[in-house]
C-alpha positions as CSV (number, residue, x, y, z in Angstrom):
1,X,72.5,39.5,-23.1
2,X,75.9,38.6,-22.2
3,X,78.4,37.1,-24.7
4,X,78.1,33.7,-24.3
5,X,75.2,33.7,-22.5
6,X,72.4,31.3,-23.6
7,X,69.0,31.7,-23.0
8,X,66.9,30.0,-20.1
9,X,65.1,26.8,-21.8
10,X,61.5,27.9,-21.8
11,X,58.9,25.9,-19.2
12,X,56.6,23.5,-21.0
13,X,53.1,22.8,-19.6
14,X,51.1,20.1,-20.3
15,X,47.6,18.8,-18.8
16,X,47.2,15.4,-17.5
17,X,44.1,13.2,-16.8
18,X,43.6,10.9,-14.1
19,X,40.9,9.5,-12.7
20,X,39.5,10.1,-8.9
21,X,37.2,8.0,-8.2
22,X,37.5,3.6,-8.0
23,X,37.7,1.6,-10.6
24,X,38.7,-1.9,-10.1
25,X,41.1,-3.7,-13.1
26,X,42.5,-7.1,-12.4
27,X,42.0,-6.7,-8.8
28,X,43.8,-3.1,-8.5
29,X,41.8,0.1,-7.8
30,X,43.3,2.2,-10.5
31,X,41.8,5.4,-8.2
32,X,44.3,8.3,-8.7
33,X,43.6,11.8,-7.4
34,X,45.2,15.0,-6.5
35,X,44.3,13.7,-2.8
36,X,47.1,10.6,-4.0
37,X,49.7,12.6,-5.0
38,X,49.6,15.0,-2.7
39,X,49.9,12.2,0.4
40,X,52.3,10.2,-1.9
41,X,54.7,13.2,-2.6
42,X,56.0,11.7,-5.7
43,X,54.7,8.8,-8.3
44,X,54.9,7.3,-11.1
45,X,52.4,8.2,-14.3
46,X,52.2,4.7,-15.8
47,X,49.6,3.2,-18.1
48,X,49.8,5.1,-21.2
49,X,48.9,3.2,-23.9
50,X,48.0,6.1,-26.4
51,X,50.9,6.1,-29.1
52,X,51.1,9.7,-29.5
53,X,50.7,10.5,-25.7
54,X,53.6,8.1,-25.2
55,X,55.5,9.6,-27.6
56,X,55.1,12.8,-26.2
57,X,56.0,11.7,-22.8
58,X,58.8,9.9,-23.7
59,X,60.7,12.7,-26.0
60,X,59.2,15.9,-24.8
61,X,58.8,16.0,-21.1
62,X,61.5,17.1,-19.3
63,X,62.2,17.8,-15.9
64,X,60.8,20.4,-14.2
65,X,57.9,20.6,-16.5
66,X,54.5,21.9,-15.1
67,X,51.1,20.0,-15.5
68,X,47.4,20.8,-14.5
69,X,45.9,17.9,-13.0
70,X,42.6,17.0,-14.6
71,X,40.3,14.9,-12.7
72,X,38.1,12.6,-15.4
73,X,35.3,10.2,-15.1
74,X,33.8,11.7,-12.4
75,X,31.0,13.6,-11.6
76,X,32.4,16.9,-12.0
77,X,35.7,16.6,-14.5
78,X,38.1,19.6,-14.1
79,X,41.2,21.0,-12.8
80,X,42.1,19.9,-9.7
81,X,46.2,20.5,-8.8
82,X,49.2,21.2,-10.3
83,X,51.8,19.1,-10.5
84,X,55.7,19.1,-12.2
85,X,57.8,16.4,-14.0
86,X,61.0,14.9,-11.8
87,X,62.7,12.5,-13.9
88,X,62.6,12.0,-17.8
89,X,60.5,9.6,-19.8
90,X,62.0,5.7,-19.1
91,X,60.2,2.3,-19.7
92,X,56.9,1.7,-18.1
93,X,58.0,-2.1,-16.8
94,X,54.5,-2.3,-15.6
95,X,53.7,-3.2,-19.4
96,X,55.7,-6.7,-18.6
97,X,53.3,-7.6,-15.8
98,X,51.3,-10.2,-16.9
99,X,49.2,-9.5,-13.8
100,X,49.2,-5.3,-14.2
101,X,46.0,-3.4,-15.1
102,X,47.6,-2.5,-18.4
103,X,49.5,-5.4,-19.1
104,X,50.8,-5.2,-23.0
105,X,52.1,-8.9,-24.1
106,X,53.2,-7.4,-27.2
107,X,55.4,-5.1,-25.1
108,X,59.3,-6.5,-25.4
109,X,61.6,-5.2,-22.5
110,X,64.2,-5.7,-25.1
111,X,62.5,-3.2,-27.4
112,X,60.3,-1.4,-24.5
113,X,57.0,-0.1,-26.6
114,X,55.7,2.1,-23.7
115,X,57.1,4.9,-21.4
116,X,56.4,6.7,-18.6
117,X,57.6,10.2,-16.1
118,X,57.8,10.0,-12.7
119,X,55.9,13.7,-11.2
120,X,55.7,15.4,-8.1
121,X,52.9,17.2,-6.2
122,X,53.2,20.6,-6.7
123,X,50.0,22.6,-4.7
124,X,46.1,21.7,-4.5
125,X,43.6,24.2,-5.9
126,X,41.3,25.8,-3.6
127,X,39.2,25.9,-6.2
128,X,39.0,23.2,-8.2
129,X,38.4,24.6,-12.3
130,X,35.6,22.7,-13.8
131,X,35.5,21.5,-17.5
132,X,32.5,22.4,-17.8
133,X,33.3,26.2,-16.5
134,X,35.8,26.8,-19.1
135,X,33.7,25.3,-22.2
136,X,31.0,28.5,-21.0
137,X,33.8,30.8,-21.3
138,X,35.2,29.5,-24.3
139,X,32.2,31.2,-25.7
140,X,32.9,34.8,-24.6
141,X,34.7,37.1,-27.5
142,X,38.0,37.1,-26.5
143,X,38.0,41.0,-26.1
144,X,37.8,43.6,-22.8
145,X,34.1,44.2,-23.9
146,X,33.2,40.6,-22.8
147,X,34.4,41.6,-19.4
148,X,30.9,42.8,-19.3
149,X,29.4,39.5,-19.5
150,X,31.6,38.2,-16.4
151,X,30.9,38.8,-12.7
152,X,33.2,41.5,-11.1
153,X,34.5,38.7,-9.1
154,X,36.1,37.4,-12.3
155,X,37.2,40.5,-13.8
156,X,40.8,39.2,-13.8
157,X,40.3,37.2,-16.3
158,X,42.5,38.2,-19.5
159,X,41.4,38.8,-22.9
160,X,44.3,36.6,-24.0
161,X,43.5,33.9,-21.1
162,X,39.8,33.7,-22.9
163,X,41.6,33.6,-26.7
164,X,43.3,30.3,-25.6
165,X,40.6,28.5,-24.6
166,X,39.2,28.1,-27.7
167,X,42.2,26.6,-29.1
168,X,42.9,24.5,-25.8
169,X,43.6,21.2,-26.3
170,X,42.1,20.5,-23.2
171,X,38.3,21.6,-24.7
172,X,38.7,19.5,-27.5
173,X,36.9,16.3,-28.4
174,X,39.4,13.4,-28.7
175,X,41.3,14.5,-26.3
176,X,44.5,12.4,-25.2
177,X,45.7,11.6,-21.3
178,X,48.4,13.4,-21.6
179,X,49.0,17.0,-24.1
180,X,50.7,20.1,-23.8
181,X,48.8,23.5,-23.2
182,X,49.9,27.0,-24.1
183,X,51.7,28.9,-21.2
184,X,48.5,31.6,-21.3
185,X,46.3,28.7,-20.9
186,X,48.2,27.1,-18.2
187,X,48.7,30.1,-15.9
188,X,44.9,31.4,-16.4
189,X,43.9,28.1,-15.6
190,X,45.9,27.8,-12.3
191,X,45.0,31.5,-11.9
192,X,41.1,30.5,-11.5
193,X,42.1,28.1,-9.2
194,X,43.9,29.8,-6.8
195,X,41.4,33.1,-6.8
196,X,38.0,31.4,-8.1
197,X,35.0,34.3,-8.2
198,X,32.7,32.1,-10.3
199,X,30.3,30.5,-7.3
200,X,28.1,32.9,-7.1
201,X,28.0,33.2,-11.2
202,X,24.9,31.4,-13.0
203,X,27.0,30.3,-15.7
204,X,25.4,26.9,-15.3
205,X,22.4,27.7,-16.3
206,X,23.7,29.7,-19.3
207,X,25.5,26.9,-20.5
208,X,22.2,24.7,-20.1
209,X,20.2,27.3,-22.1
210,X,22.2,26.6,-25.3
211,X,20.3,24.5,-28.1
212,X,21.0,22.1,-31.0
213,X,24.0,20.7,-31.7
214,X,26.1,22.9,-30.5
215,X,24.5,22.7,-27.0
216,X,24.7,18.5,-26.9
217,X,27.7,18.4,-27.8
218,X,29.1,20.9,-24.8
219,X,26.8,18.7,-22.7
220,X,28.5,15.2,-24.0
221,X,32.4,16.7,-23.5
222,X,31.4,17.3,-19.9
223,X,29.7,14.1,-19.2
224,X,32.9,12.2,-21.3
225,X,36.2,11.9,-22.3
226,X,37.4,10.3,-25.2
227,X,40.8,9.6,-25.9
228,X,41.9,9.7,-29.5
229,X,43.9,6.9,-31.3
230,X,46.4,8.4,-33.5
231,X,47.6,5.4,-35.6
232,X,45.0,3.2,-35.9
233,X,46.5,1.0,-33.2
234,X,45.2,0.2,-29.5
235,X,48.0,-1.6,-28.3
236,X,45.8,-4.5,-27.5
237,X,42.9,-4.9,-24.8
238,X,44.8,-3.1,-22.7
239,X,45.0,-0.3,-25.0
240,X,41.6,0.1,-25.0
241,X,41.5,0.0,-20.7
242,X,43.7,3.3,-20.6
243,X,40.3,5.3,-21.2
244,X,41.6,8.5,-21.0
245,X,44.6,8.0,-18.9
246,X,43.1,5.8,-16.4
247,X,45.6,4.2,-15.0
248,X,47.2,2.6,-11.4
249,X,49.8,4.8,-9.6
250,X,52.7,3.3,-7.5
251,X,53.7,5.6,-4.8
252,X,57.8,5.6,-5.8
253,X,59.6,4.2,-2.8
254,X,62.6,5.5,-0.7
């Protein structure tokens, strides 16, 4: 490396949840898909009423940043897009809106409590990843033997790509609306989506086939998401509506 020379700032990833399908708060459809964003261009990710999600998107995400678009509440929750941060954390002012789905009255623009990013559409998954996909091969020994328990048409999976899943934040129970991921993660993820290989793969009914606790509780993290209170503290009834980053989008104006 040169003298002088710094290194390029390494790309963070992070996963976001949203949810696709209606939901009516105070009168506003808080819908939000990959369809949205992508006819929108650019929004707004408002609503975030988790304290360490907000903390998180108000000091760590920077511009540029790449997320994997998670579709929750829905029939089939998974990765649907990817998408990339375009201006820094800054106060969500939607928190002052008495009339807002996530209204905060103890929210002080003075002393703003919550934040929020604006991101950008980046590309729409052929194939969109499901949660419940990546749970059945977080089960596979991370190792080029389990290759033999994958179709050819998924052969490209890595070793390393199936080590991180375990470990994904994303797979975990108490998962927030918005949390970083490991690059490995990130990239097989959006890998899988752009090549797919697995419809034609009966993983389905191997995850079905599993028994005892083990097995309900891979059933119950696809059929919910639960977002994890850090502190003890909700901020409010409308804390309590974020459900998993749930939230309204505003298409950002010209």
């Amino acid at each position: 490396m040169a003298k002088g020379k710094q290194p390029a700032a390494a790309t963070t990833y992070t996963h976001w949840l949203a949810e696709p399908e209606s939901r009516i708060e105070k009168g506003v459809d808080v819908k939000f898909s990959i369809d949205d964003l992508e006819r929108v261009k650019v929004s707004s990710w408002e609503g975030v009423r988790n304290h360490q999600a907000n903390s998180y998107l108000r000091d760590q995400m920077k511009k540029d940043h790449l997320c994997l678009f998670y579709a929750s509440n829905c029939k089939v929750p998974g990765v649907t897009g990817i998408a990339k941060v375009v201006k820094e954390g800054y106060p969500d002012h939607n928190a002052w809106d008495p009339k807002h789905p996530y209204y905060d009255p103890k929210s002080d623009p003075d002393k703003p409590r919550w934040y929020m990013v604006d991101v950008e559409f980046v590309s729409k998954l052929p194939h969109p990843v499901p949660l419940s996909l990546l749970q059945q091969l977080s089960t596979l020994s991370p190792s080029p033997s389990s290759s033999s328990t994958l179709p050819e048409s998924l052969s490209y999976l890595s070793p390393t790509f199936l080590s991180s899943l375990s470990d994904s934040t994303l797979l975990r129970r108490g998962r927030l609306s918005v949390q970083p991921c490991e690059e490995g993660f990130f990239e097989g993820v959006r890998e899988m989506g752009e090549r797919g290989g697995w419809e034609d793969w009966e993983w389905k009914k191997a995850a079905g086939a599993k028994k005892g606790v083990k097995g309900k509780r891979a059933k119950k993290e696809v059929e919910e998401v639960e977002e994890e209170d850090v502190d003890g503290e909700k901020g409010g009834e409308e804390g309590e509506k974020e459900a998993m980053g749930r939230r309204s989008k505003r298409a950002k104006k010209a």
